[in-house]
N, C-alpha and C positions, 0 to 999 in steps of 0.2 A: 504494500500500500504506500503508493509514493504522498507526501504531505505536500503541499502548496504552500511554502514558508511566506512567500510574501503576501499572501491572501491572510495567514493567519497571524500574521505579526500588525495586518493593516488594521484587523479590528482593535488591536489596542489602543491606535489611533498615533499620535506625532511623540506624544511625552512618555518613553519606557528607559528602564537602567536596564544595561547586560552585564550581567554576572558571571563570569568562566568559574564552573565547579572544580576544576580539576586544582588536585591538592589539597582541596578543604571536607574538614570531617563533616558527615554528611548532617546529623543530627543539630548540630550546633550553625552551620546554616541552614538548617529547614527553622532553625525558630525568628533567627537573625531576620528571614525570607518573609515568614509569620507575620512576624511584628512589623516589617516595612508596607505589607498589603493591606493589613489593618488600619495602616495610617494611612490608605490611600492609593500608595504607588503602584504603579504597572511594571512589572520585572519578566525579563527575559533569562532564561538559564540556558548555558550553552554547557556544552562537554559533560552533560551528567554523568554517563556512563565511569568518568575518570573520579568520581567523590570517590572519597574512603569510608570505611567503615571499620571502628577500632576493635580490636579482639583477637583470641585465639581463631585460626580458620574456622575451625572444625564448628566451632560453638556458634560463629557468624551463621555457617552454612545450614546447620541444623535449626537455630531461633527462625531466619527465613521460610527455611520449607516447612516448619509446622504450620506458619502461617497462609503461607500456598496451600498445604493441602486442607488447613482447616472448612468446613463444613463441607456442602454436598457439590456437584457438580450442575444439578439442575438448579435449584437454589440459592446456591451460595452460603458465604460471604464469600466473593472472590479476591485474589490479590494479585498482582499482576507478575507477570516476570520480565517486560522491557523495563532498562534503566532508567527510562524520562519516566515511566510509568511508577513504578518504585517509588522516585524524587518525589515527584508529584503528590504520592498517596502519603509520604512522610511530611510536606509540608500541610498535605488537607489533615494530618491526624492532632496538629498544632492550632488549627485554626479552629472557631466555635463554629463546626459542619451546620449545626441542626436551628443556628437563627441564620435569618438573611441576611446582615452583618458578614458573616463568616463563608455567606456561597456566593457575596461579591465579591470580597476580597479573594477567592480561590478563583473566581471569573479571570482575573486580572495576572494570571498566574501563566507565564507558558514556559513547556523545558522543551530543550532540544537534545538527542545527540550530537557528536560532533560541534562544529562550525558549519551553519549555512551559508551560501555564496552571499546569501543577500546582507549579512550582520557582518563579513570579514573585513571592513576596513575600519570598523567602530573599535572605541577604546573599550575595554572588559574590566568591570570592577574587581577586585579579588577584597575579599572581608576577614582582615589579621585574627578578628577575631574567633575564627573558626578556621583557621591556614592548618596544619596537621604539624608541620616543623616549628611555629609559635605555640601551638598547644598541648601538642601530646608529649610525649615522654616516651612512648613507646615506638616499637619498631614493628610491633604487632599487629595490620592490618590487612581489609581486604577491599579492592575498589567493588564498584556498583557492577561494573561489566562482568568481574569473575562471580559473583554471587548470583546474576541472571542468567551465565552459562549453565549454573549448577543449576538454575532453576526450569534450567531445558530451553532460554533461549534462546536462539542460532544465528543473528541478526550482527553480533559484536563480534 
């Protein structure tokens, strides 16, 4: 399924910030990301696939696929296994889903894989405060794209 990036970048309209994930732990920008929608702004996330995620493999790999496979196939809850898909469902699980408040500010929300042609001459915010060499300690992690392979999908 090919995306039309500048059709879906135009609905945010003239005033959005691009944010490059890559290098930053994922959790600690999905709230940074949270709190900036809440206030209003339009944010573009480029390079999801590249966030990290801190932890033993093993224990990243497994907390994921419970939640993949949790409930039924007909019914659900589903959870996804593309990397913008991921992102995405981590920033809506920071936001208040269930008032209107909280499914406008997720309206205003877009990730991308990669870089698309149409954002690569724009400057990319990076947020120190969620960078992985400013905050972690550890050497322990795993990006979005290895944790989606494990989750079967084929696409990264």
């Amino acid at each position: 399924m090919a995306v039309n990036v500048s059709r879906v970048i135009k609905t945010l309209g003239d005033e959005f910030t691009v944010i490059d994930a890559s290098g930053h732990i994922l959790g600690r920008l999905s709230s940074k990301i949270a709190k900036r929608l809440l206030n209003g702004e339009k944010i573009v996330v480029v390079n999801a696939e590249k966030a990290v995620i801190t932890g033993e493999k093993y224990m990243v790999f497994e907390r994921y696929k419970e939640k993949y496979d949790r409930g039924s196939k007909e019914k659900g809850p589903y959870f996804p296994r593309h990397p913008e898909k991921i992102f995405k469902r981590t920033v809506r699980g920071m936001l208040p889903w269930k008032s209107s408040r909280g499914r406008e500010a997720y309206r205003s929300l877009r990730v991308f894989m990669g870089v698309p042609d149409e954002l690569k001459g724009m400057n990319f915010e990076k947020i120190e405060d969620a960078m992985l060499e400013k905050v972690s300690k550890t050497d322990k992690y795993v990006t979005l794209a290895e944790v989606s392979r494990y989750l079967g999908f084929r696409g990264v």
